[in-house]
C-alpha positions as CSV (number, residue, x, y, z in Angstrom):
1,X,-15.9,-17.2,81.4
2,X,-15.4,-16.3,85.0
3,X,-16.6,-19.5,87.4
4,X,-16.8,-17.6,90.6
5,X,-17.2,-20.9,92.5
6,X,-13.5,-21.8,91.0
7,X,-11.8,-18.7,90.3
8,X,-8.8,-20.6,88.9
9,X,-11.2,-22.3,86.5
10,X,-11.5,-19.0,84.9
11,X,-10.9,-19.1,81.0
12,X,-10.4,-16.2,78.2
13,X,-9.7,-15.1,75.1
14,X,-7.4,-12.6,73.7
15,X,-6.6,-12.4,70.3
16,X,-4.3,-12.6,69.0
17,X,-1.9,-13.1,71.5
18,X,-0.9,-11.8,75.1
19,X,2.1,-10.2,73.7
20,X,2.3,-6.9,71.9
21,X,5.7,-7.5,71.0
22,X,6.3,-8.7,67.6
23,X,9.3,-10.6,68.5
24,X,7.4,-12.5,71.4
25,X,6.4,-15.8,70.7
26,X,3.5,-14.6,72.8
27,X,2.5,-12.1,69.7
28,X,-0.2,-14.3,68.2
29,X,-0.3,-17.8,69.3
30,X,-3.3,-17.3,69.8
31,X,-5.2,-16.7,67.3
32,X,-5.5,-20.3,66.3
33,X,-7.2,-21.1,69.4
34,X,-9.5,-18.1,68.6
35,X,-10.5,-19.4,64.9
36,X,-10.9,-23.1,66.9
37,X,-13.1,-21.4,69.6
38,X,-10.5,-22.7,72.8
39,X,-10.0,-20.7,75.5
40,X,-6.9,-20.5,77.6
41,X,-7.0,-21.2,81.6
42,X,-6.7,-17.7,83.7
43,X,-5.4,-18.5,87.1
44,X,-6.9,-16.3,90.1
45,X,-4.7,-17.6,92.9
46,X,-1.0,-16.6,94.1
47,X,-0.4,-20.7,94.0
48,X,-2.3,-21.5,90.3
49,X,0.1,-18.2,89.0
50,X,3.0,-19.3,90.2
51,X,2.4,-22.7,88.5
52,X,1.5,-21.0,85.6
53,X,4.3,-18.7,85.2
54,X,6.7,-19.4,82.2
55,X,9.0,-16.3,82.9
56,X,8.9,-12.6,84.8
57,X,10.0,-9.0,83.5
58,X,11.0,-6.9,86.7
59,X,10.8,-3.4,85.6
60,X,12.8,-1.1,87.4
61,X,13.0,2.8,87.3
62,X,15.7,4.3,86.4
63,X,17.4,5.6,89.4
64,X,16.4,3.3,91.9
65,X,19.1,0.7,92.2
């Protein structure tokens, strides 16, 4: 549900988890939420992501070090 008068009052779904990884604790949590009919807050701004943020994954090529 987009609120385009608050964009950090945003919310989604995405079952069953934000993770593809199997080992990510990310992988299905949820899904519960999903079965419950919650949604999960999707920040918009720099300032609401970077209080969101519980880790980061810098990719780098190979190469470019």
């Amino acid at each position: 549900m987009v609120d385009v008068g608050n964009w950090d009052n945003t919310r989604a779904m995405n079952l069953p988890g934000e993770s593809g990884n199997p080992d990510s604790p990310h992988y299905r949590d949820l899904a519960q939420k999903w079965l419950d009919g919650e949604y999960f807050k999707l920040p918009y701004s720099r300032a609401a992501v970077e209080a969101d943020t519980e880790s980061r994954l810098h990719l780098v090529p190979e190469g470019s070090r």
